[in-house]
N, C-alpha and C positions, 0 to 999 in steps of 0.2 A: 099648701105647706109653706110655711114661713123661709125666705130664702137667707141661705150663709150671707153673713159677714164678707168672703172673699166675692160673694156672686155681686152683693151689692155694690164693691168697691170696684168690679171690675167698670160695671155699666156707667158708674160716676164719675173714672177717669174716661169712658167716652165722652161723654154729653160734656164735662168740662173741656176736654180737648177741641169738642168742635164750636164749641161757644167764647172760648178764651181767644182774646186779641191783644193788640197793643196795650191798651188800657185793661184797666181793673172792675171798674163801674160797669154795670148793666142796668136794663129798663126795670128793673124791680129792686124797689130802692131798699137800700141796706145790705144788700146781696152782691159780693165781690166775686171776677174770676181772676185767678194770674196762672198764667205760661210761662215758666223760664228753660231758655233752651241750653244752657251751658253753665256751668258750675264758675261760681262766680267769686272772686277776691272779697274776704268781709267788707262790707259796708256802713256807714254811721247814720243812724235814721229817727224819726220817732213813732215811737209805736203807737198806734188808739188804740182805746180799746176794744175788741173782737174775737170771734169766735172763728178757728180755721180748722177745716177738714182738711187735712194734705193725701189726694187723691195718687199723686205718685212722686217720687224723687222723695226727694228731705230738703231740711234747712238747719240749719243753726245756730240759733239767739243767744247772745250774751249782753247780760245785765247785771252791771258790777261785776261784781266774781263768780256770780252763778251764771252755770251753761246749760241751757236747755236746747236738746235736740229731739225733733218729731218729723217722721216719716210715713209712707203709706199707709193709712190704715189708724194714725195719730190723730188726735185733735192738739191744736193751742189755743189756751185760753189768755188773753192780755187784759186787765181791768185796768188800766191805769193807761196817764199818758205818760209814757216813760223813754229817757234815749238806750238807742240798744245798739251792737251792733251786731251783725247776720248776713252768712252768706245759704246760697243753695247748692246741694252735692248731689250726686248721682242726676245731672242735669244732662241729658245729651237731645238734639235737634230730630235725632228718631225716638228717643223717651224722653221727653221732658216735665220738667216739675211742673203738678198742676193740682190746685188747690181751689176750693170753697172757701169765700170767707163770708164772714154774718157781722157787721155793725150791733155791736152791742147796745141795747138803749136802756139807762135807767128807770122809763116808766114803763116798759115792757117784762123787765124783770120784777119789778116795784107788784107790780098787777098780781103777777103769780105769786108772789109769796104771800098776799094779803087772799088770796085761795088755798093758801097753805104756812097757815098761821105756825104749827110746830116748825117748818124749815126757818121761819124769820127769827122765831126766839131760840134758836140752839143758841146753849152759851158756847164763848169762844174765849178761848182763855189769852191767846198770843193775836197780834195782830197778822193778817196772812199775805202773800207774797203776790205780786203784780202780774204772776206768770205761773202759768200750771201749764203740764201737758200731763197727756194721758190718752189710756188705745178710745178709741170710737170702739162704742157697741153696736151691732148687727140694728136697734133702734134708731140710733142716730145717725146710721149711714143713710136707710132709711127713709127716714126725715130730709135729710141733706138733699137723698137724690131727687125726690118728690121737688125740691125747692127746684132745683136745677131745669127738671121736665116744665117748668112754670115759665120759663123764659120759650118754648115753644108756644106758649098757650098765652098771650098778652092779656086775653080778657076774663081770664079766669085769674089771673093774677094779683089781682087788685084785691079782690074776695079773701083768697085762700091763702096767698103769701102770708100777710099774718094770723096764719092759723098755723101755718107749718112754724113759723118763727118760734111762737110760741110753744109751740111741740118740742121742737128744738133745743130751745132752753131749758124747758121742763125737763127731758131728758137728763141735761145735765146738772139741773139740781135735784135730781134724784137717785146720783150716782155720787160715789165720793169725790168731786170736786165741786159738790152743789155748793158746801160753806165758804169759796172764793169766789163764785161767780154770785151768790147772793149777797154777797158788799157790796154789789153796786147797785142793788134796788135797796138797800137799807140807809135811809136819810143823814140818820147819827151813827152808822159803822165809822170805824177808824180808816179805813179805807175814803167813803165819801167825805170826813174832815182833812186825812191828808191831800185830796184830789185838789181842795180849793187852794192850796197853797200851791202843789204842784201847778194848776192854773195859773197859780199867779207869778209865778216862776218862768213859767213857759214863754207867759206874756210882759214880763220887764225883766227879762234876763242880763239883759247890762244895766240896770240898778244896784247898787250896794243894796244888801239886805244883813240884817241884824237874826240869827235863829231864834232870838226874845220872840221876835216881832211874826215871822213865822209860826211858830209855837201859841200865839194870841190868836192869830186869824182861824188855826184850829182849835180852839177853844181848849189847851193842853198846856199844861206847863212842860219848861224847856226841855227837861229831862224825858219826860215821858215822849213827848213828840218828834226827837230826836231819836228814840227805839223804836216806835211805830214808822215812822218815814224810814228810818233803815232794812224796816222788815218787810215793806211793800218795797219801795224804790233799791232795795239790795246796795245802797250808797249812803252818806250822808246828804243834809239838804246844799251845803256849801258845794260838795262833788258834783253834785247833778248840778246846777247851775253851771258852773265850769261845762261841763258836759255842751248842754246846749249850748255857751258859747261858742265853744270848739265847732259845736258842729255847723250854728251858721257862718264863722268864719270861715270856714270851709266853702258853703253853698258864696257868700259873697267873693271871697276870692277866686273863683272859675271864670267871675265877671269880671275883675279886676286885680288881676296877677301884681300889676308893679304897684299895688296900693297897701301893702301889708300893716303900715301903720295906721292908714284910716281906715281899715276895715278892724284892727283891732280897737279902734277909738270908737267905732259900733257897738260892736259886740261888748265894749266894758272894760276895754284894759288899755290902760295910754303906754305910749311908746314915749321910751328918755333914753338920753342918750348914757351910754357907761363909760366913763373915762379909761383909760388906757391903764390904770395901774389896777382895775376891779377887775378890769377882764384879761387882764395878761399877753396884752398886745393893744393892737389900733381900736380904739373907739369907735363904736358902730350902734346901730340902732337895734332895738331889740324891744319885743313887748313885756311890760309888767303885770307881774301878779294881781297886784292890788285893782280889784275892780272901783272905777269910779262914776258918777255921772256923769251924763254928755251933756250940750245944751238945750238937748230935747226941752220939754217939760216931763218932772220927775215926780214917781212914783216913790216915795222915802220909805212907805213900809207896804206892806200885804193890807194896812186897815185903811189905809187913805181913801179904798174905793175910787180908784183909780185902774183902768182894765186895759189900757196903753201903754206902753212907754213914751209917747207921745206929748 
């Protein structure tokens, strides 16, 4: 007899519990654990893309103005690499949050839908969004836990993990969130044209960049590519860039508190000084909006073919 949903969910937040550690990674590659034991103040981070079974507790996600939250018994989907921020609630050291995550890979999803030719041609009228959740099916928990029991078994692993993987995703393209998670095995989806510019945002973020010029790398004119990146990244392209600057100015400053001007001369934004009658008292240092280049060597647009800021 096929077991409930709650029965599978139970045995998943075991085997996660006693397999979760400091770290995230385990020996079966693409296959995440995390333990958080206390409920935690939002955070700034960036997301890849993945697949999470939230085995117990919740989280949080906000991206742009949308909030998405998934608890027990939840999945989150991320297809994009996107900054977000999230905390975890109902976190406590005798229950704590503990989730399955799954590394999403393009040519594992790619594979399945070329076995399943009608899910690659649904037409798709609207471009679709970076972040889904939705409940887990009694299939997919399933699935999940099967992957989990695999970290007992190292030599069956190598075998059968991508089989379950695959099981996996199939599930979920065959529920109603298959048309988000199939953008990223589809080459020409508006999703995989926004990602390369997303990439290349991630990777020269303190570059000035032109939306022309982004909107080319996608092979989109301005307009169109500036509704599509708002629909997946839930931001404009100019906002997200900001975003990750903020956010490694962040990570750099922990390293170097009294450096606030050359950490923002990193990140893309010089510091000048404002005279006493602009800021309505003593002149002080302050960062500017205006992102510029450094003396790196510079990446001018998304086409230069240039994958450094370096």
């Amino acid at each position: 007899m096929p077991r409930s949903a709650p029965e599978l969910l139970a045995e998943l937040r075991e085997l996660v519990a006693a397999h979760a550690d400091a770290g995230v990674a385990t020996p079966v590659e693409g296959v995440l654990l995390g333990k958080v034991e206390r409920s935690m103040t939002p955070e700034y981070s960036l997301a890849d893309p993945v697949l999470v079974v939230m085995a117990q507790g919740g989280k949080r996600l906000m991206l742009g103005d949308r909030v998405h939250e998934y608890r027990a018994g939840d999945f989150l989907i991320v297809t994009a690499s996107v900054p977000v921020t999230g905390h975890f609630f109902d976190a406590t050291p005798e229950a704590p949050a503990l989730a399955l995550g799954l590394v999403l890979r393009p040519a594992v999803i790619a594979s399945l839908l070329l076995e399943a030719p009608a899910r690659a041609s649904a037409r798709r009228d609207a471009p679709l969004p970076a972040i889904a959740v939705g409940e887990a099916t009694a299939e997919l928990l399933d699935a999940a836990l099967r992957m989990v029991r695999l970290l007992d078994r190292p030599a069956d692993a190598a075998v059968l993990a991508p089989l379950v993987e695959r099981e996996m995703l199939w599930r979920l393209l065959s529920g109603p969130h298959g048309p988000v998670l199939a953008e990223i095995g589809l080459p020409h989806s508006s999703l995989s044209l926004i990602s390369r510019t997303i990439e290349w945002l991630r990777e020269n973020y303190a570059e000035p960049v032109r939306v022309d010029d982004l909107a080319a790398l996608a092979n989109m004119s301005p307009s169109t590519f500036h509704r599509h990146f708002r629909a997946v990244a839930a931001m404009s392209p100019l906002q997200f860039q900001k975003r990750i600057r903020l956010q490694e100015a962040r990570s750099l400053l922990l390293a170097r508190p009294d450096d606030i001007a050359g950490v923002g001369h990193l990140v893309g934004y010089e510091a000048r000084r404002s005279s006493a009658a602009s800021t309505g008292g003593s002149s002080e240092h302050r960062r500017d909006r205006t992102p510029r280049g450094s003396a790196r060597r510079r990446c001018r647009t998304p086409g230069d073919g240039c994958r450094d800021g370096r």
